[in-house]
N, C-alpha and C positions, 0 to 999 in steps of 0.2 A: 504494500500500500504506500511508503513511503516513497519508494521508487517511481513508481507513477505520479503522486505527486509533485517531485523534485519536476520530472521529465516535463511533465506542463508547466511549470514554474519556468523552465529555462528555454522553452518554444517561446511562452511568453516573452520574457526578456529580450530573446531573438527576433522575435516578429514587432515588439516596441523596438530598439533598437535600429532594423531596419525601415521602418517604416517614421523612425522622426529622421534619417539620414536622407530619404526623399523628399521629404516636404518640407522641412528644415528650412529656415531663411537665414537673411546677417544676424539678427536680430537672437536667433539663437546657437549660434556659431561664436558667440561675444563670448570673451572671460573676462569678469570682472568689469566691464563696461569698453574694453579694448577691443579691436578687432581685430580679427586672425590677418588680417590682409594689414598690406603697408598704406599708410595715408594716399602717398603720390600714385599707389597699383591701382587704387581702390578709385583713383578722380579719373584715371586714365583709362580703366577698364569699360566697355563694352557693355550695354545692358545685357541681361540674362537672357532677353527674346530676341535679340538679332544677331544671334549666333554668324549669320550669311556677308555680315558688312565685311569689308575688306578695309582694313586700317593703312591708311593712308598718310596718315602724319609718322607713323615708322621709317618710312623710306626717306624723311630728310636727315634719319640719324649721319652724322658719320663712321664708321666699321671701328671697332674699337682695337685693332688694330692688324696688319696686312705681315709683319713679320715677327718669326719665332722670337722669343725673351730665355734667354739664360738665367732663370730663376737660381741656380747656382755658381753663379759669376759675383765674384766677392764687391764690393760697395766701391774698391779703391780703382778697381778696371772699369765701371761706369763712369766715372767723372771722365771727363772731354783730355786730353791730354794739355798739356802744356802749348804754347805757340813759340815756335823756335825765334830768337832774336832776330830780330831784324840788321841784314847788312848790308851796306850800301856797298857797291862794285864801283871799282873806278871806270869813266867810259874809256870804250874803246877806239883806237885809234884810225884815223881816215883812211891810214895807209895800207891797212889788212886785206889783203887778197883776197880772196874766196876760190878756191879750185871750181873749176865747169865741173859736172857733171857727165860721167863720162859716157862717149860718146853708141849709139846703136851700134855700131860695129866690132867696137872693144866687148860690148855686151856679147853678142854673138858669138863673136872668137870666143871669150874664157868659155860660153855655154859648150862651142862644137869641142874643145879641148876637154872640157871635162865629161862630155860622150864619148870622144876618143878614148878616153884614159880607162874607160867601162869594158871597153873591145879584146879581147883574150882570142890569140890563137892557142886552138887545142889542137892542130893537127897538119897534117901535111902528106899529100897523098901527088905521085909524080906518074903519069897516064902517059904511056908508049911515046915516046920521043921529045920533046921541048914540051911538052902540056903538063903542068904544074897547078895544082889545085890546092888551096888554103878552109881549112875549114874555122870556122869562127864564132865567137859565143859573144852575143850583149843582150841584155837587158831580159834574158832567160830564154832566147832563140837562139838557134844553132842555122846558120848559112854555110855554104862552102861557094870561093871564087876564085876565078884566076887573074893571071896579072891583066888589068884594064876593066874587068869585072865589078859591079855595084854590088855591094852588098848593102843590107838592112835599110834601101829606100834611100840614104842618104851619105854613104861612104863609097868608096872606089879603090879596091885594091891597088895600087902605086909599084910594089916591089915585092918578088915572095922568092923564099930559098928555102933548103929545109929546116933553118933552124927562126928565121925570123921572115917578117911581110912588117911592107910599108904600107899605111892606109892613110887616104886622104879624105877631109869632109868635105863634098862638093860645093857647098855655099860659099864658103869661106876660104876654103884652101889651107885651111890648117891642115898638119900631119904628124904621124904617132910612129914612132917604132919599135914593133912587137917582137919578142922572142915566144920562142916556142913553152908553151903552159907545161911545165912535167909534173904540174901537180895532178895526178891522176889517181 
């Protein structure tokens, strides 16, 4: 008997309970005459039946902030650094040169030289009577030519022997003299 009475005693409770949770207003949400809500939430909130309005004065906030904070960066690394002395420079004199800029051609050259310098003979193959073939490695192609022969689009065999070949870059007419690669 007492257990069924407990059992309705605590439905009760349950179903008061829930039911002053829905119906409930500010008015009984107060402790002590305060309100569960902050002053400024409470002017700024929304009535309770226009759940649909789109708030509108939100979007002139500005973002409270766009980068990461090192909340474990010591107080002494925030402050702004120091501003280094100020030092006046003597001016300079009218008679100072200034080198040109050098010129397309020099550019070109050191570029063909340093293509040149890339060119590795690996080999040397000598075909029935005066015909001499070079075979050659740049830029991760392997060609083979003979003397007068263009290789890689832009070079031209010059000189070949079996230990060394002369190569020229067409453009420019620079040239490179190779020995034969025994690194194998």
């Amino acid at each position: 008997m007492k257990q069924t009475t407990l059992l309705a005693l605590l439905c009760a409770l349950l179903a008061g309970i829930v039911l002053w949770r829905m119906t409930g207003d500010e008015a009984l949400q107060t402790a002590g005459g305060r309100s569960a809500m902050n002053a400024a939430t409470a002017a700024s909130a929304a009535p309770a039946e226009d759940n649909t309005r789109v708030r509108l004065d939100l979007l002139g906030k500005a973002p409270v902030s766009a980068s990461p904070k090192n909340i474990f960066a010591s107080l002494q690394s925030l402050a702004p650094p120091p501003l280094p002395p100020v030092v006046e420079l003597p001016p300079l004199p009218d008679d100072i040169e200034v080198p040109p800029p050098p010129s397309p051609e020099s550019l070109a050259l050191a570029a063909a030289q340093k293509a040149l310098a890339e060119i590795r003979l690996v080999g040397y193959v000598r075909k029935g009577g005066d015909r001499q073939t070079g075979i050659f490695s740049w830029t991760g192609k392997i060609e083979t030519g003979g003397i007068g022969d263009p290789i890689f689009g832009r070079f031209r065999v010059k000189g070949l022997s079996a230990t060394t070949a002369n190569i020229e870059e067409t453009v420019t007419h620079a040239e490179i003299s190779l020995r034969l690669d025994e690194r194998r």
